[in-house]
C-alpha positions in Angstrom: -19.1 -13.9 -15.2 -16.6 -12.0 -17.2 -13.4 -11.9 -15.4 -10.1 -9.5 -15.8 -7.6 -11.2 -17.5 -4.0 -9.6 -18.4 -2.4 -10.2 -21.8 0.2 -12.9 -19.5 -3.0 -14.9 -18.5 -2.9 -13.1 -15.0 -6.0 -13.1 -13.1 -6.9 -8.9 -11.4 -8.2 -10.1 -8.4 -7.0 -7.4 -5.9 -7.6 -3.4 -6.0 -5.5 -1.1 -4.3 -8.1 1.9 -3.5 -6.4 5.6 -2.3 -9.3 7.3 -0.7 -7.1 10.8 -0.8 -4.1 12.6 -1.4 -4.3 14.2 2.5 -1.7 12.8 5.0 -0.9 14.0 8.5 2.4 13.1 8.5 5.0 14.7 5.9 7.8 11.4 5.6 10.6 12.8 3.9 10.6 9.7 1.3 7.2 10.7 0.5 6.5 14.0 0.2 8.1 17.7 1.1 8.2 18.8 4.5 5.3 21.7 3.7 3.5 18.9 1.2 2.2 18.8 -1.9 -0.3 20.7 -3.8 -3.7 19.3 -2.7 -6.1 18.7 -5.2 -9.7 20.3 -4.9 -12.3 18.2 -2.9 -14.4 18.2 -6.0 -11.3 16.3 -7.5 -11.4 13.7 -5.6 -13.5 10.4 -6.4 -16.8 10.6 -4.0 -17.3 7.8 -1.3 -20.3 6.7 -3.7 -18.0 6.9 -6.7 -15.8 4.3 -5.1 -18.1 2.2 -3.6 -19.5 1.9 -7.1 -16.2 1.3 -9.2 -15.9 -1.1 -6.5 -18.9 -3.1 -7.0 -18.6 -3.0 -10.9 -14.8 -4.2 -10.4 -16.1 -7.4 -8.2 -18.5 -8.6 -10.0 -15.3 -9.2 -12.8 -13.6 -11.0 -10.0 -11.9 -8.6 -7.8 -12.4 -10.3 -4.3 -9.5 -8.0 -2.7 -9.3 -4.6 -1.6 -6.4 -2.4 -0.1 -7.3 1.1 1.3 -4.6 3.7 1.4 -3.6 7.4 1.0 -2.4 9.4 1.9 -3.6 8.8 5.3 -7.1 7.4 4.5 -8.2 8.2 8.3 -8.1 11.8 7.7 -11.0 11.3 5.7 -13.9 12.6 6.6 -16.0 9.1 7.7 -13.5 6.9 6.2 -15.3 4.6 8.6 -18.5 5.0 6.6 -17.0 4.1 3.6 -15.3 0.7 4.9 -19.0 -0.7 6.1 -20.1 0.5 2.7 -17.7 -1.9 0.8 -18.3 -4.8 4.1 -21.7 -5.3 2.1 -20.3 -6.1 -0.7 -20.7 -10.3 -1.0 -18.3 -10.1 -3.9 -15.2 -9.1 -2.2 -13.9 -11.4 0.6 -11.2 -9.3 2.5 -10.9 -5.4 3.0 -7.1 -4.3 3.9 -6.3 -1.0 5.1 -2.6 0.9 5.2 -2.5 3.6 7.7 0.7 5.4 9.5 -1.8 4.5 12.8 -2.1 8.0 13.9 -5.5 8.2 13.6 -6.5 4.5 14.1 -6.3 3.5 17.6 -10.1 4.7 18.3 -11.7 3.0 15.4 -10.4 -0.4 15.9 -13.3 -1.6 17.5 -15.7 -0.5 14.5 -13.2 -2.1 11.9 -13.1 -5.5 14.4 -16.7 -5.5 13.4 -16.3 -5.3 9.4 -14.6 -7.0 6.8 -11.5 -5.8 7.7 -9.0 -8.5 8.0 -5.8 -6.9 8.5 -4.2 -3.2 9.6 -0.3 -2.7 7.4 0.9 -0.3 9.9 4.0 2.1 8.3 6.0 2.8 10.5 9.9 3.7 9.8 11.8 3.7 13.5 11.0 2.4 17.1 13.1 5.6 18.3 11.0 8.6 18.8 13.4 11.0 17.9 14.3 9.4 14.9 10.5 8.8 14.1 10.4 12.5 14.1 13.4 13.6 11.6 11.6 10.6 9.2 8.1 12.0 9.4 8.7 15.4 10.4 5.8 15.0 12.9 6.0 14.3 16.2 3.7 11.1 16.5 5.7 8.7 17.7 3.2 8.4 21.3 0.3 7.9 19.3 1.6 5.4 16.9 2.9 3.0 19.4 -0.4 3.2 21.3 -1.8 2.1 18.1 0.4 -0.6 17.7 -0.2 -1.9 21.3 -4.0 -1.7 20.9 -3.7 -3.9 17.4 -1.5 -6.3 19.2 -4.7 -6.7 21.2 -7.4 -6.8 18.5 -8.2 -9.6 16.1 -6.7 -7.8 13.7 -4.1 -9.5 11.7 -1.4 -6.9 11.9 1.7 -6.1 9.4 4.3 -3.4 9.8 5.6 -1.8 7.1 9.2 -0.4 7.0 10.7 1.6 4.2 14.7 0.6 4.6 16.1 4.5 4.0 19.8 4.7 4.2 21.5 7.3 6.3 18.5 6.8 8.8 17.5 3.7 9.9 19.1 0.5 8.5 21.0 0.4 12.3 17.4 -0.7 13.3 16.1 -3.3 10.7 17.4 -6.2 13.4 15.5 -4.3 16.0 12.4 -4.7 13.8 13.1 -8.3 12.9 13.3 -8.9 17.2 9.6 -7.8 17.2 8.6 -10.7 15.5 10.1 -13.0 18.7 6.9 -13.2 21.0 4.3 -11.4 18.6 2.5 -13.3 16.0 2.8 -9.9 13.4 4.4 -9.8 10.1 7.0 -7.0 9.5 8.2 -5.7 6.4 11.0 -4.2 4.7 10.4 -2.2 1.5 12.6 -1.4 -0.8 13.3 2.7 -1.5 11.2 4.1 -4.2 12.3 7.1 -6.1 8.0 8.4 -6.0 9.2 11.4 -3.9 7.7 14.7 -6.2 9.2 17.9 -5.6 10.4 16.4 -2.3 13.0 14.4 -3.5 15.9 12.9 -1.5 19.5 12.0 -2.6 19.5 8.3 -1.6 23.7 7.4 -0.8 23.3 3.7 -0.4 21.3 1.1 -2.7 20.0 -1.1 0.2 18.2 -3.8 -1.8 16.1 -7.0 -1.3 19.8 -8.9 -1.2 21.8 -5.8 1.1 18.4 -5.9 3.6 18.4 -9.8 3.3 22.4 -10.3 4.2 22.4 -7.6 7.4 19.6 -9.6 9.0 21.9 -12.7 8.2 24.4 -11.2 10.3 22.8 -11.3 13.3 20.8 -14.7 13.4 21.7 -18.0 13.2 18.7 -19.2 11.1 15.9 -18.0 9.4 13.7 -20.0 6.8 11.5 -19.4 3.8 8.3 -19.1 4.7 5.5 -20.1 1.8 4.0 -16.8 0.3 0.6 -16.5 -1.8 1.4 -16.7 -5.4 0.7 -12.9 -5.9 2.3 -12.0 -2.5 4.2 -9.1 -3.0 7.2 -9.8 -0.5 9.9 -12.9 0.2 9.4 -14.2 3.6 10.9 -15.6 6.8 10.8 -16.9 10.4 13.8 -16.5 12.6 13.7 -20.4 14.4 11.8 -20.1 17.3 9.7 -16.6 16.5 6.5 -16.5 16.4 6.0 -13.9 13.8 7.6 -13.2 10.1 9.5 -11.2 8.3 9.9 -10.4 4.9 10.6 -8.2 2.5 9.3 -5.7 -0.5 11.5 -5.9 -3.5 9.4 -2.9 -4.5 12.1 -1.2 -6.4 14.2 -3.7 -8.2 10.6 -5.4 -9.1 11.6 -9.2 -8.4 7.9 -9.5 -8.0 6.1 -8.5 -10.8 6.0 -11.9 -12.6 2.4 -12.8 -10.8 0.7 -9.8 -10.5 -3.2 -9.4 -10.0 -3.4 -6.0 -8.4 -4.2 -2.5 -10.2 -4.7 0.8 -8.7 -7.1 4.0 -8.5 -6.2 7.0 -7.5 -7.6 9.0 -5.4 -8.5 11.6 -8.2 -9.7 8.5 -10.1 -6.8 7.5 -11.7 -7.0 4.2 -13.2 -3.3 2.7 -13.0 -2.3 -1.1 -14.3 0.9 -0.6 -12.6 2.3 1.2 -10.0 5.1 2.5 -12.4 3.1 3.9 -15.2 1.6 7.4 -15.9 -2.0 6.2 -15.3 -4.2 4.8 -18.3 -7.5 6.9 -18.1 -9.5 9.2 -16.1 -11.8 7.1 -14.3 -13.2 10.4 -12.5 -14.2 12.0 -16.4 -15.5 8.4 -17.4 -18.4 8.4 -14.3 -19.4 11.9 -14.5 -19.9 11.4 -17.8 -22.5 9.2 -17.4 -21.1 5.6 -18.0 -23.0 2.5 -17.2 -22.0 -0.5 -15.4 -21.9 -2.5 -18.9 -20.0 0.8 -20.2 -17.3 0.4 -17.2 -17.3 -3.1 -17.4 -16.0 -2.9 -20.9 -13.3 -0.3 -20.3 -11.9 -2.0 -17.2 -11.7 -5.6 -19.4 -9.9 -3.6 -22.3 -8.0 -1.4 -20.1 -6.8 -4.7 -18.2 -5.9 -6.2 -21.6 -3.4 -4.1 -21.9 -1.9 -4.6 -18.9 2.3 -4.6 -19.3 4.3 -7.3 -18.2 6.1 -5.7 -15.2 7.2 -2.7 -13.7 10.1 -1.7 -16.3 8.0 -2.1 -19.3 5.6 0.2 -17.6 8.1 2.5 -16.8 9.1 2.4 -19.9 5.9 3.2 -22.0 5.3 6.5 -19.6 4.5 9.9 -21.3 5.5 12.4 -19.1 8.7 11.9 -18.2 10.4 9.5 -15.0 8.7 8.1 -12.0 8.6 11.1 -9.6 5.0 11.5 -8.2 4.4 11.4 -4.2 3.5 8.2 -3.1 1.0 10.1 -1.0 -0.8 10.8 -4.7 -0.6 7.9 -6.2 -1.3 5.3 -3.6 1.3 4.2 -0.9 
């Protein structure tokens, strides 16, 4: 079996998959409090399209997919398209990212699937707060959410975007979670992907900044051995039963052993999360491509692969990293 192999010897093994642009909740790091221009449904890559590009991408050895948005549960049967992809023998774990709005009733159905874990965003544990980050008042039903995962057989991570001005006062109350329940949270660096919503950012808290306040307030906390591609540091607090850890997502500490690319949810083929996008994988299936065809393109594409996030930055056409995350894939 032909495999995807990067120009650094790097093995693609894992997909990150945004099933659409649509979100529920307008976080001000992400998008503009009245959104962003929604593409055209007849934009977007069909549920057939990606089960397909899927498929093609795991027989070369992609045995990993994430699901993400936008909110992917605002999707009309979203829950169709995860059993789709849970007959797929190639790919051994399906991961979805969700801001848990919309999840709580369908936990049951993904218990049943391939789904092995839920990355829950969420951004405060106050609900007032909760509101001036997402500019939606949610907080109820995302906490139910959270309680009902706690439950399931999910395995369960919670993703926090450190923002400064709003909630760095709570990143130890986050890190307390992890005490008594056996959940993995978080912290993600600031991105600049804001679009026309961007967000004057006062303080650079960093992998090192985030690392040294949790310092402050216990004693110890060890290293905790990541997957070689895992894309955060982590830690236990002694005695806790869960981890921490955390996303150096902007200063791109973790680039070195990257096996992930990225679709859009336009079709957007992306080798990195920094770069303009390579091709229109959209224009390339409605054109008529085989499997062979695709096949081809995804090995070449993949062959060109840069080394890390800088160099990708660097090689962009149109200007500085500015899209929503909500377009691109959070």
């Amino acid at each position: 079996m032909n495999t995807l192999i990067d120009p650094f010897g790097r093995q693609i093994s894992y997909l990150r998959l945004a099933v659409t642009d649509r979100c529920n909740l307008r976080c001000q790091y992400c998008m503009p409090e009245k959104g962003i221009d929604i593409v055209p449904r007849q934009e977007l890559l069909t549920f057939k399209e990606m089960y397909r590009i899927t498929r093609v991408l795991s027989e070369l050895g992609v045995n990993k997919i994430r699901l993400t948005g936008g909110e992917p549960f605002v999707r009309k049967d979203f829950i169709g398209l995860v059993k789709s992809l849970s007959h797929n023998d190639h790919l051994d774990q399906i991961n979805i990212t969700t801001n848990g709005a919309l999840v709580k009733d369908h936990i049951p159905a993904l218990e049943q699937l391939k789904v092995k874990s839920i990355n829950l965003s969420i951004d405060s544990l106050q609900p007032e707060k909760f509101l001036r980050i997402t500019r939606r008042d949610q907080f109820s039903r995302v906490w139910e959410a959270y309680l009902e995962l706690l439950k399931s057989s999910l395995k369960l991570k919670l993703n926090v975007v450190v923002q400064s001005g709003f909630n760095t006062d709570e990143i130890v109350d986050f890190v307390k979670l992890t005490e008594k329940e056996d959940i993995s949270v978080r912290f993600i660096e600031e991105m600049p992907f804001n679009g026309k919503g961007l967000r004057e950012v006062k303080e650079n808290w960093d992998f090192n900044r985030i690392l040294n306040h949790i310092a402050g307030s216990f004693e110890q906390f060890d290293p905790v051995e990541s997957g070689k591609s895992s894309t955060s540091r982590n830690y236990r607090v002694k005695g806790y039963k869960g981890t921490f850890g955390i996303i150096p997502a902007f200063t791109r500490t973790i680039c070195n052993d990257c096996n992930r690319i990225r679709i859009t949810a336009t079709g957007l083929f992306k080798n990195c999360l920094f770069d303009d996008g390579v091709f229109d994988l959209k224009e390339v299936l409605r054109s008529g491509a085989s499997d062979d065809d695709l096949k081809k393109i995804f090995i070449d594409t993949i062959s060109k692969k840069p080394k890390n996030g800088f160099e990708a930055e660097a090689n962009r056409t149109i200007g500085g990293v500015s899209e929503s995350m909500s377009t691109i894939g959070g």
